[in-house]
N, C-alpha and C positions, 0 to 999 in steps of 0.2 A: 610562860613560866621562866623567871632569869634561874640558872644553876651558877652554885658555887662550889669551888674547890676547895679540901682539905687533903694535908699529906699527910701519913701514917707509915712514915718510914719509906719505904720502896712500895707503899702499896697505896693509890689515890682513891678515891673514894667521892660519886656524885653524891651530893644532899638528897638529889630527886630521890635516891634508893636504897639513902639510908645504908646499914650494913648490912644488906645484902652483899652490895659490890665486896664489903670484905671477905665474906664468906666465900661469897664467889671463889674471888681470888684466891684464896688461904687451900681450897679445898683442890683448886688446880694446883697450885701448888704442892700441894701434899700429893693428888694423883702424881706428877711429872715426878715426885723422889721414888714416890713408891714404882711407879714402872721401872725407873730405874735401876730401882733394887733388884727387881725383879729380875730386870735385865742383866743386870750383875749373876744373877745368881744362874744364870742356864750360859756363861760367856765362857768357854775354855780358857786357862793361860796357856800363851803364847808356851809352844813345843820347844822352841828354840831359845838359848841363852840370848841376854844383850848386856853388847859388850862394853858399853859406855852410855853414856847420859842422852838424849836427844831435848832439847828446849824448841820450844817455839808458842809464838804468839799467836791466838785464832780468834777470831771475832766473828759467834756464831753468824748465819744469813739473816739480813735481819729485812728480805724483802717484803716479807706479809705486814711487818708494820710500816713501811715505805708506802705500798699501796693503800693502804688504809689512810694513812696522811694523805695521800694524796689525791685521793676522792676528796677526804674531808676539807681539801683547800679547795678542790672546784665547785663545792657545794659552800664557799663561802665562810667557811669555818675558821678560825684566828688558830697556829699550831705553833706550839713552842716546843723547841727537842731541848729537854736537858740534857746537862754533858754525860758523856758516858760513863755506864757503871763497871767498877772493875771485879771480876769476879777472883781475883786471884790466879793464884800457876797452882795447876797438881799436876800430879809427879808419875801418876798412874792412869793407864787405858780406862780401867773400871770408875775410875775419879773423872774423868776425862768425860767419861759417857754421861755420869750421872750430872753434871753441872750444864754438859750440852745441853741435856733433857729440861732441865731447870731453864737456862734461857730462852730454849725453844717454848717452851708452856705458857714465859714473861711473855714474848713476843708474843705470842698468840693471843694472850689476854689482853694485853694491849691492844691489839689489832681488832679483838671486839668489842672494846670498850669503847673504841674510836670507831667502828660502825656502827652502834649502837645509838653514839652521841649524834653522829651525821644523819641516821635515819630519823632522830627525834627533831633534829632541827630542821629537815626536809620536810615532813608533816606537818610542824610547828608554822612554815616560813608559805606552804602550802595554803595551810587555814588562813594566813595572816591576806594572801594573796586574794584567796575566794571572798575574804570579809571585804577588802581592798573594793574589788567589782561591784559586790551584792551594794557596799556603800556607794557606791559612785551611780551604780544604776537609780537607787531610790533618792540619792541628791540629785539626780537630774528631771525623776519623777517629781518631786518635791518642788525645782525650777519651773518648769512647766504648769504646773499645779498652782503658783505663785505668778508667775506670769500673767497664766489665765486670770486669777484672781485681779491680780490689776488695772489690765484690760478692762475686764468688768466694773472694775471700780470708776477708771477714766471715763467710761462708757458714760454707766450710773449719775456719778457727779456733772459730767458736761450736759448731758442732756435737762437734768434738776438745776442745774444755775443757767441753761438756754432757758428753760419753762420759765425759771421767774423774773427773768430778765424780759421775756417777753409779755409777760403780765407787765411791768412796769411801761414798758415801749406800748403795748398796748391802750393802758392808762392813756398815755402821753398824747398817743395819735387821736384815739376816741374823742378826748378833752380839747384837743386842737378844732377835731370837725365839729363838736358839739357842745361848747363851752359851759352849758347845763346837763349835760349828762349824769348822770346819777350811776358812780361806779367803786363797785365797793368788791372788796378781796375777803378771802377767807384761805383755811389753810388745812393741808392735808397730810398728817401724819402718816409714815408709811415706814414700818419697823424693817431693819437691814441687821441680817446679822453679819459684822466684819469676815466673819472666817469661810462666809461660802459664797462661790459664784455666781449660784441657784439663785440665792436671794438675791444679790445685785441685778443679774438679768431682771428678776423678779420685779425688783424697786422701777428699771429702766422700763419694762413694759407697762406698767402702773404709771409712770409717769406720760409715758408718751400717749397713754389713754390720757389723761390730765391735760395736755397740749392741745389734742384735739379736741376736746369737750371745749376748755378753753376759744380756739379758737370758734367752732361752730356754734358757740355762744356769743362770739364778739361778733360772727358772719349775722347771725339771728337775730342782735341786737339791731346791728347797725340798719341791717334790711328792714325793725320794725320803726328804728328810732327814723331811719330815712323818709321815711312810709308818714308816721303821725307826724315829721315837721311839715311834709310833702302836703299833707291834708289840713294842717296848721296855717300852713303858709295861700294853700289854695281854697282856703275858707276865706282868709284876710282876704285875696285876690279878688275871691267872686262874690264877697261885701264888699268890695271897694266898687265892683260892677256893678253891682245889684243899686248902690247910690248913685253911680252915674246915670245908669239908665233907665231908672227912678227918672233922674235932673231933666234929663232925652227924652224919656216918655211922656213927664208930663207936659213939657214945651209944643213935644210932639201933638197932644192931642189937643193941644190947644189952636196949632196950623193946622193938623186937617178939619175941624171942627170950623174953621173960617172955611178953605175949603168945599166942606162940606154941604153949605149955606149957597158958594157958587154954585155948586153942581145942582139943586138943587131947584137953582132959577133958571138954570144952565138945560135941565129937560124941559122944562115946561115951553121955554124956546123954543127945540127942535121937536117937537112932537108938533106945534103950528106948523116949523119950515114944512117937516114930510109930508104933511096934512097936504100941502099948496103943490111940493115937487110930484107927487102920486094923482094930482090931476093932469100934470103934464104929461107923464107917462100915460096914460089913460088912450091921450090922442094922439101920440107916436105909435102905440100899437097899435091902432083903429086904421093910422096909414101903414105901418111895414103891414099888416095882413091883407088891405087891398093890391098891394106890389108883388105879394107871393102869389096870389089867386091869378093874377094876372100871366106872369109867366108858367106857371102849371099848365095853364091853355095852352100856351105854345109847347112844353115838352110833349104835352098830351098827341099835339099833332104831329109835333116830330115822330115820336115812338109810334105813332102807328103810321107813319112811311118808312121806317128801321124793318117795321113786322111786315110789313107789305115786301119790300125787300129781302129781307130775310127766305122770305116764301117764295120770292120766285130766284133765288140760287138753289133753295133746297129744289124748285125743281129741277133751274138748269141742270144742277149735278145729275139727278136723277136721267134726267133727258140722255145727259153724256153719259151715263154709267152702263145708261140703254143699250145705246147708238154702238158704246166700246163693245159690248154683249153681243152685238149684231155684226159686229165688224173682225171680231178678233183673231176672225182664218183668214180675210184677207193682206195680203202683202202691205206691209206698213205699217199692222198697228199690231198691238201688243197683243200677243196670245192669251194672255187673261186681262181680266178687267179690273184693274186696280187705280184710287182715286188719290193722285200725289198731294199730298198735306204740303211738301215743303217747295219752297223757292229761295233758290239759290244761283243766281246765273251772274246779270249783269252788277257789275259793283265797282263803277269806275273811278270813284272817290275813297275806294279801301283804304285804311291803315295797313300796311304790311309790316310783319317783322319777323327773322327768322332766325333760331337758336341752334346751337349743337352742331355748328359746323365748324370744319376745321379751320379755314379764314373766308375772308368775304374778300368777291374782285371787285373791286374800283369801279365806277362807270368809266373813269378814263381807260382802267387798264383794260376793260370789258372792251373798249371803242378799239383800242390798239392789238386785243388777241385778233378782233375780226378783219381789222388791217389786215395782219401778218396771216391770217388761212386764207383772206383773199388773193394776196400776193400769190400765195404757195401754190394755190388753185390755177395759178395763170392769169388771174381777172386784173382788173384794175378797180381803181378806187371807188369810180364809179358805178362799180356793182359789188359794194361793198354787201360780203353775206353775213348774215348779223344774227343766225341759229347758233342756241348755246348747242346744240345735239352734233352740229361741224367740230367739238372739240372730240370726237371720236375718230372724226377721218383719221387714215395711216396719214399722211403728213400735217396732219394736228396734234401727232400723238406726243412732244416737246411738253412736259411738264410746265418748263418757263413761259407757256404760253399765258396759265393759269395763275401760274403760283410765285413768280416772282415777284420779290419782293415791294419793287414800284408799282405793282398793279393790286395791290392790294391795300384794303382800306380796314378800320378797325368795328365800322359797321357797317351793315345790311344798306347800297348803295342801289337806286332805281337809274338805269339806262334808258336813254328815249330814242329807238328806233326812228334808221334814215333810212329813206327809202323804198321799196317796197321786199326787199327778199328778207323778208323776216317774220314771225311766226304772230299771227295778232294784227299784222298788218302798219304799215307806217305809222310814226308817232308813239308805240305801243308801248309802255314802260312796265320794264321788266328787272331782274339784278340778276346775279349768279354768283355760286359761292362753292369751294372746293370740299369734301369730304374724302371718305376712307367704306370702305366696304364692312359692313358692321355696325357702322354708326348710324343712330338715328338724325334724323333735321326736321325740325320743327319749325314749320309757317303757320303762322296766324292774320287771319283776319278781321279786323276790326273796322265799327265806324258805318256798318253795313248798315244801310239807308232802304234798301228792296228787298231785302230777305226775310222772311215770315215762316213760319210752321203752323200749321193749322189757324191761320191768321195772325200769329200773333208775332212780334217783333224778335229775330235772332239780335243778339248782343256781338256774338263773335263766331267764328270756325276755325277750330285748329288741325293740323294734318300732319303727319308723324310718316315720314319716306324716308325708307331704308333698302339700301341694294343689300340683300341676303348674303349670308356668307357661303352660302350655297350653290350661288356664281358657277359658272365656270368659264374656264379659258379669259378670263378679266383679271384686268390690272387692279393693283388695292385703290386708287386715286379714282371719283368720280367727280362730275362736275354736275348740280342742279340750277336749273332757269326757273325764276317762278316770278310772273308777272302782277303787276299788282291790282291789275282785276281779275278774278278769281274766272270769267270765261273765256281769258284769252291763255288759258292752257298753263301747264307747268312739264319744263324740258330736261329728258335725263340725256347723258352723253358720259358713257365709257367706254376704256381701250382694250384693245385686242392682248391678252399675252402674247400668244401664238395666231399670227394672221392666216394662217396655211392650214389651221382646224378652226371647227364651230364651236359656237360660243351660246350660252344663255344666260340672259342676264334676266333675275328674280326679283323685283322691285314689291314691296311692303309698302300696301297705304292704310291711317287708321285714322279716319275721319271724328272730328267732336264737333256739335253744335251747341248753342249755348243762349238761354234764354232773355229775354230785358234786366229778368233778374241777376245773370252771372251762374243760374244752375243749369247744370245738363240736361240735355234734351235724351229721355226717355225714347228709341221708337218702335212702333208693336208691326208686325209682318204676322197676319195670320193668312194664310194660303186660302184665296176665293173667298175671301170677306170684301168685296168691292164697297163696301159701305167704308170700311177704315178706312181713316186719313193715313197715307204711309211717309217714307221720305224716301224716294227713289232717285236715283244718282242714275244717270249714263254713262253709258259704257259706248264712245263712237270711235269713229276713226281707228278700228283695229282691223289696221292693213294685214292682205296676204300677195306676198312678192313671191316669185323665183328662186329666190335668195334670203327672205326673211319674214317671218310672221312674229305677228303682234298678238298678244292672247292675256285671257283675264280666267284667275283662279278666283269662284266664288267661296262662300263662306255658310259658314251655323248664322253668322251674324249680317250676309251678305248676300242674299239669295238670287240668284240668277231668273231672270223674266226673259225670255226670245220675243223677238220682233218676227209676225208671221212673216214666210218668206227671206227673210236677212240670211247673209250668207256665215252669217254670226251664228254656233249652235255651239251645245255643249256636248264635250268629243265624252269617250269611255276612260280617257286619261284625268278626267275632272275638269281639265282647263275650255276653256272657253275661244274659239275662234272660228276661222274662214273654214267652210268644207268645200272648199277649190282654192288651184293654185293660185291664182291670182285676181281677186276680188274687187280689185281697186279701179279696171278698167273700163270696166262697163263693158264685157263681153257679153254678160246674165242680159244684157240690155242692149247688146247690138250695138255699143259705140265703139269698143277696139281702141281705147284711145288712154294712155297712162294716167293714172292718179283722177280720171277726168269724174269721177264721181266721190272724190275726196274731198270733200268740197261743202260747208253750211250751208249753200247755196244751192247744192244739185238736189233734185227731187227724188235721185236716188240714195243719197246721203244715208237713208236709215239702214240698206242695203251691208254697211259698215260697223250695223251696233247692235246693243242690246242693253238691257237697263240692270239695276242691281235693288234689289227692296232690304230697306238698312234694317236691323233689329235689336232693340238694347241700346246703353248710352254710349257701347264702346267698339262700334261692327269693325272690321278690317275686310282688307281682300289683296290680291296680288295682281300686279301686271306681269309677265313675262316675253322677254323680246328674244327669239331663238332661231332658228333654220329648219328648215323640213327636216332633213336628215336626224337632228333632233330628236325632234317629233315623232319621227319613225313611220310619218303616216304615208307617204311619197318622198321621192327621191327629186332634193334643190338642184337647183345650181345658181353654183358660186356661194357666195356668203355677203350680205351687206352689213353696216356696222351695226354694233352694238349702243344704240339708241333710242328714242320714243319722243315723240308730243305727245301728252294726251292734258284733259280735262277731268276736274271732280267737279262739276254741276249737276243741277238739277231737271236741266235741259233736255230731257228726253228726246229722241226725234222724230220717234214713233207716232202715229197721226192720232189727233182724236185721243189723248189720254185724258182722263177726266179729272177735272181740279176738284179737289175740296170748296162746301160751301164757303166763301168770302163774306162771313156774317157780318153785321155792324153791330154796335154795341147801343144799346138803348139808353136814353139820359134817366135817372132819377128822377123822381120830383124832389120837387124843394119842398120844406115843410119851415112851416115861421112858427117862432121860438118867444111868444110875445115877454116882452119886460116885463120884470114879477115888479109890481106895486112894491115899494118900500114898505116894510110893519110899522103901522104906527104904536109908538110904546106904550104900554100900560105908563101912568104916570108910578113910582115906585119913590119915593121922597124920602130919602137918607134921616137917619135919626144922629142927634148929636153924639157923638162916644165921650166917654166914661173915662177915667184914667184909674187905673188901679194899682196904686207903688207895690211892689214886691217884699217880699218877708227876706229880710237877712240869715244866715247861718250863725249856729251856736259857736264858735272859737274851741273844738278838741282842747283838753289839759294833757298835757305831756304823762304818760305812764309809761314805757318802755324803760327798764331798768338792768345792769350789767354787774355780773359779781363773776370774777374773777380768780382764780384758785393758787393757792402759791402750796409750794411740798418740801419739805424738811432737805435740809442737805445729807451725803452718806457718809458714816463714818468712814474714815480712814480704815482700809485690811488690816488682818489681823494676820503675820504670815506665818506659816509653817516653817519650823526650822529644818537647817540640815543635820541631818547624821553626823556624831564626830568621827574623825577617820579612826580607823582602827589602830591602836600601837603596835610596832614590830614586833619580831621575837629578838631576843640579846640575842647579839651573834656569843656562841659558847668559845671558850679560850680551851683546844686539847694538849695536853703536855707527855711527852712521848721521849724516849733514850732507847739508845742502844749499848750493849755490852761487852766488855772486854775479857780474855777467856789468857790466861797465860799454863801453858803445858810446857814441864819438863820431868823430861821419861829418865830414872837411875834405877839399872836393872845390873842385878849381881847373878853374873855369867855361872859361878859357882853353885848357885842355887836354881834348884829347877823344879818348881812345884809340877806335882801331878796332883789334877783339880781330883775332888773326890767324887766319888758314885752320888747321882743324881740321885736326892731321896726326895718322899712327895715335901710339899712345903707344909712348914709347922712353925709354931716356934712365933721367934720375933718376924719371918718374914709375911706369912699369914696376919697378923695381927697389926701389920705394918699397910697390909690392901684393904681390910675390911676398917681400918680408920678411916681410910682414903674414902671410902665407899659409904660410910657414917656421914661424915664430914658433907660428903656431897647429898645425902638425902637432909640434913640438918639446912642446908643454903639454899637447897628449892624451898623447904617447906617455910625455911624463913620469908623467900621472897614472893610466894604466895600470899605469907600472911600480911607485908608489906602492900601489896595491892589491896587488897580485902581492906586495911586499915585504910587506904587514898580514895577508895570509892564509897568507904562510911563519911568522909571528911567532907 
């Protein structure tokens, strides 16, 4: 609402309120005379004379409408002061009062005329502010709203001119691969209303269904249009075949039909030739059956001297198994009666080869260790001593004897014994090779030409020797000798730690034999079955010295057999040896003479052994080389080295042990196989063939057909407008003065009023408040009625 100003002399007046404001005014005005009167009327005169004139100028405070202005300028309000109003000079106190009261009231009403104006236009500038926001909030919802709209629109439209662009591309590509193609468009109305999003979306989802159908209509098409040219084209293909091979065929059946004519004349041929060839055969068989009949005589007679043979080993065995039965308490022969299936002794032509050793010595460096122990011995060359088991002597005990490097070779090396101080006897060849205490060395046998188990031919034997880690008082370095016939013995030799205590050395054997075939030899040990063929090993040459015994731990897979008599028994400690000190002499025998029954050749030899019954493919057993003291069983002396000779053969030495029958094997007969006659063939005479051309295919007509979809484009949005901004409010123009008051006091000295008695009030001064009081109830109820009239408008 703009307001304008009207002046009405000294009194302004807003349009907004009409004459009210006059009233207003007029009616304060009238109150500020009438208090004054009033005031007048209760004021004493001055008691005192004045004695001359007083003048002066006053210009009532005119700070309440100062502050009023000047709110209304920080609230933005346009103030104009007119000049000031001059109220005149009176001459008197009571005049003086009345005029103050009068400008005080001006100001006052001034000062709420101008707050009244400033809080109207604070309100006014308030609203104007909140429409301000509330506009600018819904122009930006409006933005947004228009945006989206757009969007949706760009959407809509891009994706409806992709669709029918691609219907055209489509067209284009189709008609490229299939130049008859049969492709036809139609079109899809789809109503948009400009002004909503909804719908756009709407149109774009509808479309892009359209796209799709589109496409998996043109995927549909092409796969069937591909499909019937594929079958189009492979109709032509297999008529253009179906006439060749028609052309082929019937050429064809015109060459085997000639052919057929050969073959034809071509049997009746050979059903003569075989007619003539099947009398040949005839009498080829009539002589191969006299040639077979012929030698059957002779196997016939051979196999019954095999069976006549046969019969009389099964009795010799039986004779021996007697004889052993009859013998087995006397000295010499085995205390039970058991029949050795196997043989294993002499084998002078063996393969030898031995694995798992730390290095192999040389034969030369072999020839030069025995050099140097003979030296060391005192000897000379000429009794060069050529026992691997002297690498045990204390002045053998030089590792380099063994193991250096020149005297070693990268394999398993045979030395040939000069001489006679050597183990095997001159000529004997043998090798030696270093190991470690723990390790096993594996020697095998091959090649074996005399060795049998229950008649039948061993392949191999292998033997697995290991010095125990269970040792004592021995060095970790041992050295083995193993010659390469398996009866000329295999030689251990280790050193002393400590020469000054006794020592026992634990030596592990685990014998394998092995069939023509290459598989293991099974062998069964059933205690007092003398009919079983077994594989019994010897056990000889286990010396008892002064200083050192020789002994054999049997086995579950190694059974101990005593020789009656032998000084060989098995002790309560398990092991096996001499029960006297010194067994080797022939004291037992009255000869008093060292080592003199040591010997293959002495007839007390067996005196020295005892046999071992193997069981299973995988028997073991132990040698042990130690001292009485040891033993525990008597009290040594001295201590000799820690070494052995001994043998794993088969060689029993026990008397009279009984062999297994030595069967022979009986021939077969022969049997003749006579020549089958050739069949002479039914005659079967071929029939000429037929040709029969084949039936072409019908040529498919192309049907597969493509329609295509096209969709209206979208109109252009329709957009919502913005809000117009809201107009100001006028800034109001307030017009405002201050007043000027001139006083001059002439008071005659001579005259001295004395005020009268206070009477109640009547008269013109009563009649002078209750206007004032009229006046004012007359300016509300007008500006009552002024509202009342603004809110019917």
């Amino acid at each position: 609402m703009q307001k304008k100003m009207k002046e009405y002399g000294s009194i302004r007046k807003l349009k907004a309120y009409g004459a009210c404001g006059v009233l207003l005014g007029m009616s304060a005005l009238m109150l500020s005379t009438a208090n004054v009167g009033l005031a007048d009327e209760v004021v004493s005169a001055p008691k005192q004379e004045v004695a001359s004139a007083a003048q002066s100028n006053n210009v009532v405070d005119h700070s309440v409408v100062d502050k009023a202005v000047a709110k209304a300028q920080a609230a933005g309000i346009k103030t104009i002061q007119d000049p000031t109003v001059d109220k005149g000079t009176v001459t008197t106190p009571a005049e003086a009062t009345k005029v103050k009261h009068e400008i005080a009231k001006d100001y006052e009403a001034q000062a709420a005329a101008i707050d009244k104006t400033t809080e109207d236009y604070a309100q006014k500038k308030a609203a104007y502010e909140k429409a301000v926001a509330e506009t600018k909030k819904n122009n930006e919802q409006i933005a947004a709203e228009n945006q989206a709209l757009k969007e949706a629109y760009d959407k809509a439209a891009k994706i409806g001119q992709e669709t029918n662009q691609a219907v055209t591309k489509t067209k284009e590509k189709v008609k490229a691969e299939f130049p008859d193609a049969q492709v036809s468009e139609s079109s899809k109305i789809l109503p948009v209303d400009p002004t909503s999003k909804t719908s756009y979306d709407s149109y774009a989802k509808e479309v892009e269904k359209v796209k799709v159908d589109n496409q998996q209509a043109t995927d549909s098409y092409l796969a069937e249009k591909r499909k019937e040219n594929k079958e189009i084209e492979d109709t032509k293909a297999y008529n253009e075949a179906v006439r060749k091979r028609n052309a082929e065929g019937k050429a064809k059946v015109e060459a085997e039909n000639k052919e057929i004519t050969k073959r034809n004349q071509a049997q009746l041929a050979n059903k003569q030739s075989i007619e003539a060839e099947n009398e040949v055969i005839k009498k080829r068989n009539e002589v191969g059956q006299a040639k077979v009949d012929a030698e059957n005589k002779e196997i016939d007679k051979f196999n019954k001297e095999v069976a006549e043979f046969n019969k009389s080993e099964d009795e010799r065995a039986a004779r021996e198994r007697a004889k052993a039965e009859a013998d087995k308490h006397k000295d010499g022969y085995l205390s039970e009666v058991v029949t050795q299936g196997l043989v294993f002794k002499n084998e002078e032509n063996a393969h030898i080869t031995v694995t798992g050793a730390d290095s192999y010595i040389s034969a030369k460096g072999l020839h030069e260790a025995f050099k140097d122990i003979t030296k060391r011995m005192g000897l000379s060359e000429n009794q060069l001593q050529q026992y691997v088991t002297y690498f045990s002597l204390p002045y053998a005990d030089d590792l380099k004897l063994s193991n250096a490097p020149d005297r070693l070779s990268k394999t398993f090396e045979l030395y040939t014994s000069k001489g006679g101080n050597v183990f095997g006897g001159a000529g004997n060849k043998y090798g030696a090779v270093n190991s470690k205490i723990g390790k096993t060395v594996t020697v095998t046998y091959s090649n074996l030409q005399h060795s049998t188990f229950k008649g039948k031919p061993i392949s191999r034997m292998e033997l697995d020797i290991t010095v125990k880690a269970d040792s004592e008082n021995i060095l970790d370095d041992v050295v083995f000798g193993f010659s390469q016939n398996p009866a000329k013995g295999i030689e251990v030799a280790a050193r002393y730690k400590d020469k000054s205590k006794d020592y026992k050395l634990n030596i592990s054997l685990k014998p394998r034999f092995y069939d023509a075939d290459g598989k293991q030899i099974i062998f069964e040990d059933t205690k007092n079955n003398p009919n079983e063929a077994k594989g019994i090993l010897s056990i000889s040459s286990l010396n008892a010295y002064k200083n050192h015994v020789e002994t054999a731990r049997p086995s579950d897979t190694a059974r101990f057999i005593p020789i009656s008599g032998s000084s060989i028994v098995q002790h309560a400690n398990g092991l096996v040896y001499s029960n006297e000190k010194d067994n080797s002499n022939g004291n037992h025998f009255g000869l008093n003479q060292h080592n003199i029954i040591d010997s293959t050749t002495s007839p007390y030899y067996w005196y020295l052994a005892g046999a071992l019954a193997l069981k299973g493919a995988n028997p073991e057993y132990e040698i042990t080389v130690t001292s009485w003291d040891k033993l525990g069983d008597r009290k040594g002396e001295g201590r000799f080295t820690p070494s052995i000779w001994f043998t794993v053969t088969s060689d029993v030495v026990a008397a009279g042990v009984p062999t297994a029958p030595r069967h022979k094997e009986t021939k077969p007969y022969k049997t003749f196989t006579p020549e089958r006659l050739q069949e002479v063939p039914m005659l079967k005479l071929e029939e000429l063939k037929k040709f029969t051309p084949e039936k072409e295919k019908e040529v498919p007509t192309p049907k597969a057909k493509l329609n295509l979809v096209k969709v209206n484009p979208v109109p252009a949005p329709t957009f919502k407008p913005k809000e117009a901004d809201p107009i100001p409010p006028e800034i109001p123009t307030i017009h405002y003065h201050h007043v000027q008051l001139k006083v001059e006091y002439k008071m005659d000295k001579s005259v001295l009023k004395t005020p009268a008695p206070a009477l109640p009030q009547t008269g013109e001064h009563s009649s002078t408040g209750l206007m004032a009081l009229g006046l004012s109830l007359l300016a509300a109820f007008g500006l009552v009625g002024l509202k009342k009239r603004k809110e019917n408008q």
